[in-house]
C-alpha positions in Angstrom: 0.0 0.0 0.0 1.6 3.2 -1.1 1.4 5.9 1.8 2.3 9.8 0.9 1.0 13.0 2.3 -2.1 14.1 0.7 -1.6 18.2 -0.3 -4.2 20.7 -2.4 -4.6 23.0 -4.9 -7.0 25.2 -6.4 -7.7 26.8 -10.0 -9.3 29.6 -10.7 -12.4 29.9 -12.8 -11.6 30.5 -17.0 -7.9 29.0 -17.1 -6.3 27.0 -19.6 -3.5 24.2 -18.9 -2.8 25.7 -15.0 -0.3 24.0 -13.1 -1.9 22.3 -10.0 1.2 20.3 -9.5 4.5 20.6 -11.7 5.9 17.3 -10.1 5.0 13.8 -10.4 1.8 12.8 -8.5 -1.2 10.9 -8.4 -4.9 13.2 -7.8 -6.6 11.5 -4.8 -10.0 13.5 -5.2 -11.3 16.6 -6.9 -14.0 19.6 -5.6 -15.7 21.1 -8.5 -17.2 24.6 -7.9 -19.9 24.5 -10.7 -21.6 27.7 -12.1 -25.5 27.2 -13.2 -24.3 26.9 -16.5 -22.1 23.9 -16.4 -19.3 23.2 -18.4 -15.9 21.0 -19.0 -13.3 20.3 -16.5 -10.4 18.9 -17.7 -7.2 17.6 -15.8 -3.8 16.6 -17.7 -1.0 14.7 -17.5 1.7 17.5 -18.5 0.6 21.0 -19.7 0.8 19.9 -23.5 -0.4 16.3 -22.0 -2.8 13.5 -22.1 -5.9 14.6 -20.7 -6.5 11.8 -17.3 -9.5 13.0 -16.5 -12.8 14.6 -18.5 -16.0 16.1 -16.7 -19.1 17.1 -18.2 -20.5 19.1 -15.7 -24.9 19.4 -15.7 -26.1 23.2 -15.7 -26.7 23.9 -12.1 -25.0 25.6 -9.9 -23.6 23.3 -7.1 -20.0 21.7 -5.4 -19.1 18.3 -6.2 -16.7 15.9 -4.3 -14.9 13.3 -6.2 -13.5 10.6 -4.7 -10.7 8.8 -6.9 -10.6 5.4 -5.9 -7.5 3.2 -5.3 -4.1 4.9 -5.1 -5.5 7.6 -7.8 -4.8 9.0 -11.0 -1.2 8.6 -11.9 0.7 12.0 -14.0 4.3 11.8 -14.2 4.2 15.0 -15.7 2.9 17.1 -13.3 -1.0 17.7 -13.1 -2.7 20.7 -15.1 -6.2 22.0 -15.1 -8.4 23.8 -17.7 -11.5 25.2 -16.1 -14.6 27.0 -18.0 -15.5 30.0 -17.3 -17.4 30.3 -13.2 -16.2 26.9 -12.5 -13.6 26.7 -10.3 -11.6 23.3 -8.9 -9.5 22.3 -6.0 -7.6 18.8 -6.6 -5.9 17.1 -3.9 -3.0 15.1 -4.6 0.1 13.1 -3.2 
């Protein structure tokens, strides 16, 4: 069982590739701030990356907790974040 300290980020509404994380990690769960009218949140392996993880977010305004399961989402790259415009995003990672 892999054991690390579990840190956070957040990102702004209306960014494109923002660093969450420029070292190696693995995202252990994500908070979505979502505006009423919804929109794409994307999180990427690298700034110029593969994209690791896509959501389509409904068009009401709410929070959503994310829970990745197992020891999370592996980027070797560092982790990056493209948010739409009102939603913002806090990813924790280790």
């Amino acid at each position: 069982m892999l054991q690390y300290d579990v840190q956070s980020a957040s990102v702004a509404a209306g960014q494109t590739d923002a660093a969450v994380f420029a070292g190696p990690a693995r995202i252990k769960g994500i908070l979505v701030g979502i505006p009423s009218g919804g929109g794409t949140l994307t999180l990427k392996n690298g700034s110029a990356g593969t994209t690791v993880f896509s959501f389509v977010a409904p068009a009401a305004a709410q929070s959503l907790n994310i829970s990745v399961p197992g020891d999370g989402i592996r980027c070797t790259n560092g982790i990056y974040a493209t948010t739409p415009s009102g939603m913002t995003v806090t990813v924790f990672y280790g």
